[in-house]
C-alpha positions in Angstrom: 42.6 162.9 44.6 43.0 161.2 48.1 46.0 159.0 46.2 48.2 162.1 44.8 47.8 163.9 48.4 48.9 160.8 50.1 52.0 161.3 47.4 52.2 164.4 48.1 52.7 163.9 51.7 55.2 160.8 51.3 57.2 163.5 49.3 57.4 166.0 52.1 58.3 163.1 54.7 61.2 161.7 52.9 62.4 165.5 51.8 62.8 166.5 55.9 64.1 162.9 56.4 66.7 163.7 54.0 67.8 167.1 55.5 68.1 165.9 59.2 70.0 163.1 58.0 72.7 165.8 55.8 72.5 168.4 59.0 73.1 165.3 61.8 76.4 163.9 59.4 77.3 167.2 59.0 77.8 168.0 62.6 79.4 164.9 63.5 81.8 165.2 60.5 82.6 168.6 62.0 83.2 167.0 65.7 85.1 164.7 63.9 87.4 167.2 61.7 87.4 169.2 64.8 88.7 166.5 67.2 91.4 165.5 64.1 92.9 168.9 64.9 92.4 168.8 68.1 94.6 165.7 68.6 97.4 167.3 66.4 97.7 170.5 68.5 97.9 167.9 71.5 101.0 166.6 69.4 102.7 169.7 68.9 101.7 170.6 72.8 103.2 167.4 74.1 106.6 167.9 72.1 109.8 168.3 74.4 110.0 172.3 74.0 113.6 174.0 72.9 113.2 178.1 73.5 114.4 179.5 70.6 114.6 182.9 71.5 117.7 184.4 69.8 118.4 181.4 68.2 117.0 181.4 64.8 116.1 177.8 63.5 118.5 176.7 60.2 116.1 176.1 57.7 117.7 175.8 54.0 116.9 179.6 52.3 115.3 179.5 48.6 114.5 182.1 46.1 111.2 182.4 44.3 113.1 184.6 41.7 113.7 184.1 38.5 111.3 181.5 38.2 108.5 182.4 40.1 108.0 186.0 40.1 104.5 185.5 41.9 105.7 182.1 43.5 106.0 183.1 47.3 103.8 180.9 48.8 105.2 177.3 46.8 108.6 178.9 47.7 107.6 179.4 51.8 106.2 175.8 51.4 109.2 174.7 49.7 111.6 175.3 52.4 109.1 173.8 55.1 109.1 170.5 53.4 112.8 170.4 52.9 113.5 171.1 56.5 111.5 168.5 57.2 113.7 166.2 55.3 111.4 166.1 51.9 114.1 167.3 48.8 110.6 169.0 46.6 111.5 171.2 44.4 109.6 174.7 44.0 109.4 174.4 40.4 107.8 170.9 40.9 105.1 172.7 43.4 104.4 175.2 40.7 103.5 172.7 38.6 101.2 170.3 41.3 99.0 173.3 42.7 95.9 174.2 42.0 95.1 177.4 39.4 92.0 179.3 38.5 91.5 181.8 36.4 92.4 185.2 36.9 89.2 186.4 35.9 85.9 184.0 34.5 82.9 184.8 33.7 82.5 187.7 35.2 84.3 186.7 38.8 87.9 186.9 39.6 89.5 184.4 41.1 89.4 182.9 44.4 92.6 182.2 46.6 90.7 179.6 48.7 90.4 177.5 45.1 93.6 177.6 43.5 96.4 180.6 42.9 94.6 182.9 41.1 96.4 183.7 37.3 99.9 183.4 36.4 102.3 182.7 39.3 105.7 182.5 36.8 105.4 185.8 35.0 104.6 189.3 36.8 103.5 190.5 33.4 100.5 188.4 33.2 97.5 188.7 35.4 97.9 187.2 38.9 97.6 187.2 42.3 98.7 184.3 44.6 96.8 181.7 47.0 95.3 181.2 50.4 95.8 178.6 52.7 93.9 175.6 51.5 95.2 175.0 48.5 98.6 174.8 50.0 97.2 172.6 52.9 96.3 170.0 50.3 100.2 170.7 48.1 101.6 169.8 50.9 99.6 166.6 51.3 100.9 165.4 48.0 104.8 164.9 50.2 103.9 164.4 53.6 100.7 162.9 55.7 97.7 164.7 56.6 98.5 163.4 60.4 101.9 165.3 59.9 100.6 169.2 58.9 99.0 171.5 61.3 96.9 173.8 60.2 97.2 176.9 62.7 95.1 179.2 61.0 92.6 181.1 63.0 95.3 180.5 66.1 97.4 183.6 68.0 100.9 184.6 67.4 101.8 182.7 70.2 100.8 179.4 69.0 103.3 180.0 66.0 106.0 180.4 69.1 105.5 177.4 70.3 106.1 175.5 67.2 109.0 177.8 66.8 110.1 176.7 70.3 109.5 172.8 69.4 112.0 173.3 66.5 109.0 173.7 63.4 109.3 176.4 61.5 106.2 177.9 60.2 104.3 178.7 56.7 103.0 182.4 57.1 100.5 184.3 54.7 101.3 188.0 55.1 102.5 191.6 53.2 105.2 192.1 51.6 105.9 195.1 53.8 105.5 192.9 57.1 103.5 195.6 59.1 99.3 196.4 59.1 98.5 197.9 55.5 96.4 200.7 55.2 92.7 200.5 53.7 93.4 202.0 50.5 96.1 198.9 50.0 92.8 196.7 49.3 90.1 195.8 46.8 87.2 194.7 46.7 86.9 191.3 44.5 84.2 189.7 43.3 84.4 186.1 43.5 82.3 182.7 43.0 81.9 182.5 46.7 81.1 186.4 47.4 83.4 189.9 47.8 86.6 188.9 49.2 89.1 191.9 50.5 92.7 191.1 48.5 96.1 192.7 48.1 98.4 193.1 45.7 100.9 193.4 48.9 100.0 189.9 49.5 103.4 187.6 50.5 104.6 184.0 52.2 107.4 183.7 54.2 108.8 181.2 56.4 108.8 182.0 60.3 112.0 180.6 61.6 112.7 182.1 65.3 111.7 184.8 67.6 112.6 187.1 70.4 111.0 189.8 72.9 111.0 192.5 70.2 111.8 191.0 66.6 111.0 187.7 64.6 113.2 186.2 62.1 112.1 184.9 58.7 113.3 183.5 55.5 111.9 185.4 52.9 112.0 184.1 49.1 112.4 187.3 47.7 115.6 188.2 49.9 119.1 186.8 49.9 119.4 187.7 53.8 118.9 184.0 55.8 116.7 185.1 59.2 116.3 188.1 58.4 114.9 190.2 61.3 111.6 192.5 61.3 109.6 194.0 63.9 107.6 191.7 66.0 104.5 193.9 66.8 104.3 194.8 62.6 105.3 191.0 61.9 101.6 190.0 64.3 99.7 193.1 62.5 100.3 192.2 59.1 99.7 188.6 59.6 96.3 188.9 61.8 95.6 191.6 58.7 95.8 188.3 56.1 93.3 186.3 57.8 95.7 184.5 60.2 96.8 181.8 57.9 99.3 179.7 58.7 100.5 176.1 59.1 103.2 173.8 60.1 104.7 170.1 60.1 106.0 167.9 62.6 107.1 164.8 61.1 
Protein backbone atom coordinates (compact mmCIF):
# COMPACT_ATOMS: atom_id res chain seq x y z
CA UNK A 1 0.00 0.00 0.00
CA UNK A 2 2.80 2.34 1.37
CA UNK A 3 4.72 1.33 -2.26
CA UNK A 4 1.68 2.39 -4.79
CA UNK A 5 1.13 5.76 -2.67
CA UNK A 6 4.84 6.48 -2.90
CA UNK A 7 3.98 5.92 -6.92
CA UNK A 8 1.33 7.74 -6.70
CA UNK A 9 3.08 10.69 -5.43
CA UNK A 10 6.23 10.31 -7.79
CA UNK A 11 3.45 10.59 -10.49
CA UNK A 12 2.08 13.90 -9.30
CA UNK A 13 5.76 15.41 -8.86
CA UNK A 14 6.95 14.72 -12.25
CA UNK A 15 3.29 15.79 -13.81
CA UNK A 16 3.78 19.65 -12.09
CA UNK A 17 7.46 19.30 -13.12
CA UNK A 18 6.40 18.79 -16.54
CA UNK A 19 3.92 21.77 -16.69
CA UNK A 20 6.32 24.43 -15.21
CA UNK A 21 8.78 23.35 -17.48
CA UNK A 22 6.07 23.80 -20.89
CA UNK A 23 4.68 27.19 -19.08
CA UNK A 24 8.56 28.61 -18.29
CA UNK A 25 9.56 27.66 -22.41
CA UNK A 26 6.60 29.02 -23.31
CA UNK A 27 7.13 32.39 -22.02
CA UNK A 28 10.50 32.71 -23.03
CA UNK A 29 9.67 31.49 -26.60
CA UNK A 30 7.18 34.30 -26.48
CA UNK A 31 9.95 37.01 -25.22
CA UNK A 32 11.85 35.61 -27.79
CA UNK A 33 9.16 35.74 -30.91
CA UNK A 34 8.37 39.05 -29.32
CA UNK A 35 11.81 40.57 -29.38
CA UNK A 36 12.25 38.88 -33.22
CA UNK A 37 9.54 41.52 -34.05
CA UNK A 38 10.63 43.82 -32.08
CA UNK A 39 14.01 44.06 -33.79
CA UNK A 40 12.31 44.13 -37.35
CA UNK A 41 10.03 47.16 -36.49
CA UNK A 42 13.55 48.70 -35.29
CA UNK A 43 14.52 47.90 -39.02
CA UNK A 44 11.77 49.43 -40.69
CA UNK A 45 12.14 52.54 -37.95
CA UNK A 46 15.71 53.05 -38.70
CA UNK A 47 15.21 53.16 -42.61
CA UNK A 48 16.06 56.63 -44.28
CA UNK A 49 12.29 57.93 -44.62
CA UNK A 50 10.94 59.26 -48.22
CA UNK A 51 7.33 61.08 -47.53
CA UNK A 52 5.17 59.76 -49.97
CA UNK A 53 2.40 61.82 -49.65
CA UNK A 54 0.92 62.50 -53.19
CA UNK A 55 3.33 60.40 -54.59
CA UNK A 56 2.00 56.96 -55.05
CA UNK A 57 4.75 54.18 -54.95
CA UNK A 58 5.09 52.22 -58.66
CA UNK A 59 4.40 48.85 -57.82
CA UNK A 60 3.73 46.46 -61.02
CA UNK A 61 -0.49 46.09 -61.06
CA UNK A 62 -1.88 42.39 -61.44
CA UNK A 63 -5.27 40.95 -61.92
CA UNK A 64 -6.76 38.09 -59.87
CA UNK A 65 -9.29 37.69 -62.73
CA UNK A 66 -9.82 35.20 -64.84
CA UNK A 67 -7.87 32.89 -62.95
CA UNK A 68 -8.56 33.51 -59.53
CA UNK A 69 -12.04 34.56 -59.03
CA UNK A 70 -11.50 34.30 -55.13
CA UNK A 71 -7.61 34.81 -55.42
CA UNK A 72 -7.22 38.45 -53.89
CA UNK A 73 -5.06 37.83 -51.20
CA UNK A 74 -2.16 35.54 -53.51
CA UNK A 75 -2.74 38.35 -55.99
CA UNK A 76 -2.04 41.41 -53.17
CA UNK A 77 0.87 39.11 -52.15
CA UNK A 78 1.89 38.75 -55.65
CA UNK A 79 2.65 42.19 -56.40
CA UNK A 80 4.47 42.74 -52.96
CA UNK A 81 6.97 40.11 -53.83
CA UNK A 82 7.60 41.34 -57.31
CA UNK A 83 8.18 44.83 -56.15
CA UNK A 84 10.56 43.55 -54.12
CA UNK A 85 12.34 42.13 -57.02
CA UNK A 86 10.99 38.34 -56.57
CA UNK A 87 9.28 37.51 -60.44
CA UNK A 88 6.44 34.74 -58.42
CA UNK A 89 3.76 34.18 -60.23
CA UNK A 90 0.03 34.29 -58.74
CA UNK A 91 -0.88 31.18 -60.26
CA UNK A 92 2.32 29.55 -58.70
CA UNK A 93 1.02 30.98 -55.14
CA UNK A 94 -2.41 29.43 -55.77
CA UNK A 95 -0.93 26.38 -56.06
CA UNK A 96 1.88 26.67 -52.74
CA UNK A 97 -0.82 27.90 -50.10
CA UNK A 98 -2.47 26.24 -47.72
CA UNK A 99 -6.43 24.93 -48.21
CA UNK A 100 -8.99 23.57 -45.88
CA UNK A 101 -12.12 22.54 -46.51
CA UNK A 102 -14.92 24.56 -46.99
CA UNK A 103 -16.86 22.79 -44.63
CA UNK A 104 -15.71 19.30 -42.49
CA UNK A 105 -17.18 17.57 -40.20
CA UNK A 106 -19.49 19.69 -39.12
CA UNK A 107 -17.07 23.06 -38.88
CA UNK A 108 -16.35 25.41 -41.71
CA UNK A 109 -13.32 26.38 -42.43
CA UNK A 110 -10.76 28.48 -40.72
CA UNK A 111 -8.88 31.46 -42.46
CA UNK A 112 -6.08 31.35 -39.84
CA UNK A 113 -5.38 27.49 -41.32
CA UNK A 114 -5.44 27.65 -44.96
CA UNK A 115 -7.94 29.57 -47.66
CA UNK A 116 -11.07 28.16 -46.95
CA UNK A 117 -12.75 26.19 -50.26
CA UNK A 118 -12.12 26.92 -53.85
CA UNK A 119 -10.14 30.16 -54.52
CA UNK A 120 -10.22 29.52 -58.69
CA UNK A 121 -13.88 29.20 -59.21
CA UNK A 122 -16.68 31.60 -57.60
CA UNK A 123 -19.19 28.74 -58.30
CA UNK A 124 -17.75 26.49 -55.85
CA UNK A 125 -17.80 27.04 -52.11
CA UNK A 126 -15.18 29.42 -50.77
CA UNK A 127 -14.11 32.04 -48.86
CA UNK A 128 -10.43 33.38 -48.79
CA UNK A 129 -7.59 33.52 -46.02
CA UNK A 130 -6.24 35.42 -43.04
CA UNK A 131 -2.98 36.51 -42.41
CA UNK A 132 -0.94 33.60 -41.32
CA UNK A 133 -1.17 31.52 -43.95
CA UNK A 134 0.11 34.22 -46.22
CA UNK A 135 2.86 35.11 -43.65
CA UNK A 136 4.32 31.63 -44.14
CA UNK A 137 3.54 31.86 -48.58
CA UNK A 138 5.59 34.40 -48.51
CA UNK A 139 8.38 32.68 -46.56
CA UNK A 140 8.56 30.16 -49.35
CA UNK A 141 10.47 33.51 -51.67
CA UNK A 142 11.90 35.63 -49.23
CA UNK A 143 13.39 35.38 -45.43
CA UNK A 144 11.55 35.36 -42.40
CA UNK A 145 14.19 38.36 -41.28
CA UNK A 146 12.79 40.17 -44.49
CA UNK A 147 8.65 40.23 -43.72
CA UNK A 148 7.02 42.32 -41.16
CA UNK A 149 4.17 41.33 -39.76
CA UNK A 150 2.12 44.59 -38.82
CA UNK A 151 -0.89 43.15 -37.72
CA UNK A 152 -2.46 44.29 -34.58
CA UNK A 153 -0.42 47.83 -35.42
CA UNK A 154 -2.30 51.49 -36.27
CA UNK A 155 -2.80 52.97 -39.63
CA UNK A 156 -0.01 54.99 -39.13
CA UNK A 157 2.46 52.32 -38.89
CA UNK A 158 1.36 51.27 -42.50
CA UNK A 159 2.46 55.12 -43.34
CA UNK A 160 5.51 54.70 -42.38
CA UNK A 161 6.44 51.74 -44.43
CA UNK A 162 4.62 53.65 -47.15
CA UNK A 163 7.01 56.54 -46.41
CA UNK A 164 10.24 54.09 -46.38
CA UNK A 165 9.20 53.07 -49.98
CA UNK A 166 7.33 49.35 -48.84
CA UNK A 167 4.23 48.91 -50.02
CA UNK A 168 1.88 47.07 -47.83
CA UNK A 169 -0.36 43.62 -47.86
CA UNK A 170 -3.82 44.72 -46.49
CA UNK A 171 -6.77 42.38 -45.44
CA UNK A 172 -10.02 44.37 -45.89
CA UNK A 173 -13.82 44.75 -47.85
CA UNK A 174 -14.28 44.91 -50.99
CA UNK A 175 -16.26 48.13 -50.45
CA UNK A 176 -13.19 49.81 -48.51
CA UNK A 177 -15.31 51.50 -45.79
CA UNK A 178 -16.76 49.89 -42.07
CA UNK A 179 -19.52 47.15 -43.15
CA UNK A 180 -22.61 46.97 -41.39
CA UNK A 181 -23.49 43.99 -38.93
CA UNK A 182 -25.82 42.31 -41.05
CA UNK A 183 -22.71 41.98 -43.69
CA UNK A 184 -21.39 39.13 -41.15
CA UNK A 185 -21.86 35.53 -40.02
CA UNK A 186 -21.35 33.69 -37.58
CA UNK A 187 -18.98 30.51 -38.43
CA UNK A 188 -18.40 27.75 -36.64
CA UNK A 189 -14.91 26.63 -36.78
CA UNK A 190 -12.29 24.03 -35.25
CA UNK A 191 -10.97 26.75 -33.09
CA UNK A 192 -14.44 28.43 -32.02
CA UNK A 193 -17.18 31.07 -33.76
CA UNK A 194 -15.30 33.31 -35.94
CA UNK A 195 -17.17 36.55 -37.43
CA UNK A 196 -16.54 36.35 -41.50
CA UNK A 197 -17.61 38.12 -44.65
CA UNK A 198 -18.30 37.39 -47.86
CA UNK A 199 -17.15 41.26 -48.43
CA UNK A 200 -13.88 39.97 -47.44
CA UNK A 201 -10.77 41.44 -49.97
CA UNK A 202 -6.68 42.13 -50.25
CA UNK A 203 -5.32 44.85 -51.76
CA UNK A 204 -1.95 46.36 -51.95
CA UNK A 205 -1.45 49.85 -50.07
CA UNK A 206 0.78 51.82 -52.22
CA UNK A 207 0.75 55.66 -51.01
CA UNK A 208 -1.20 58.08 -48.99
CA UNK A 209 -2.22 61.60 -48.38
CA UNK A 210 -4.12 63.89 -45.76
CA UNK A 211 -7.53 62.73 -47.09
CA UNK A 212 -7.22 59.65 -49.46
CA UNK A 213 -4.95 56.39 -49.80
CA UNK A 214 -4.01 54.83 -53.02
CA UNK A 215 -4.11 51.10 -53.62
CA UNK A 216 -3.71 48.54 -56.24
CA UNK A 217 -6.49 46.51 -56.31
CA UNK A 218 -6.55 42.97 -58.21
CA UNK A 219 -9.98 43.22 -59.23
CA UNK A 220 -9.53 46.79 -60.95
CA UNK A 221 -7.57 47.89 -64.03
CA UNK A 222 -7.08 51.51 -62.38
CA UNK A 223 -3.11 51.53 -61.04
CA UNK A 224 -3.39 53.72 -57.43
CA UNK A 225 -6.53 53.93 -57.43
CA UNK A 226 -7.74 56.43 -54.74
CA UNK A 227 -10.36 55.77 -51.82
CA UNK A 228 -11.24 57.50 -48.85
CA UNK A 229 -8.79 57.50 -46.10
CA UNK A 230 -11.05 57.53 -42.93
CA UNK A 231 -13.35 54.44 -44.81
CA UNK A 232 -9.86 52.85 -46.11
CA UNK A 233 -8.73 52.74 -41.71
CA UNK A 234 -12.51 51.61 -40.82
CA UNK A 235 -12.72 48.72 -43.03
CA UNK A 236 -9.33 47.60 -42.31
CA UNK A 237 -9.45 47.90 -38.33
CA UNK A 238 -13.10 46.12 -39.14
CA UNK A 239 -10.82 42.86 -40.55
CA UNK A 240 -8.87 42.41 -37.61
CA UNK A 241 -5.95 44.75 -38.63
CA UNK A 242 -4.02 42.37 -40.66
CA UNK A 243 -1.43 43.40 -42.57
CA UNK A 244 2.27 42.87 -43.41
CA UNK A 245 5.15 44.10 -45.30
CA UNK A 246 8.83 43.41 -46.71
CA UNK A 247 11.97 45.16 -46.68
CA UNK A 248 14.47 43.37 -48.38
Amino acid sequence: MQRHKNIYLLIILCTVLCIITLVHKGENNSAKNTTYEMDKLVKLDNKKSYSKKNNPLEVPLILQNPELERGCEVTSLAMLLNFNGLSVDKLELAENIKYVPFQNNGFMGNMDEGFVGDMYDIDMPGLGVHIKPILELAKLYISENCIIDLTGSNPEDLYKAIDKEHPVWILTNASFRKLPDYEFRTWKTNMGERQVTYRQHSVLLTGYTDQYVYINDPLDTEKNKRIDKKDFEEAWVQLGRQALTIIP
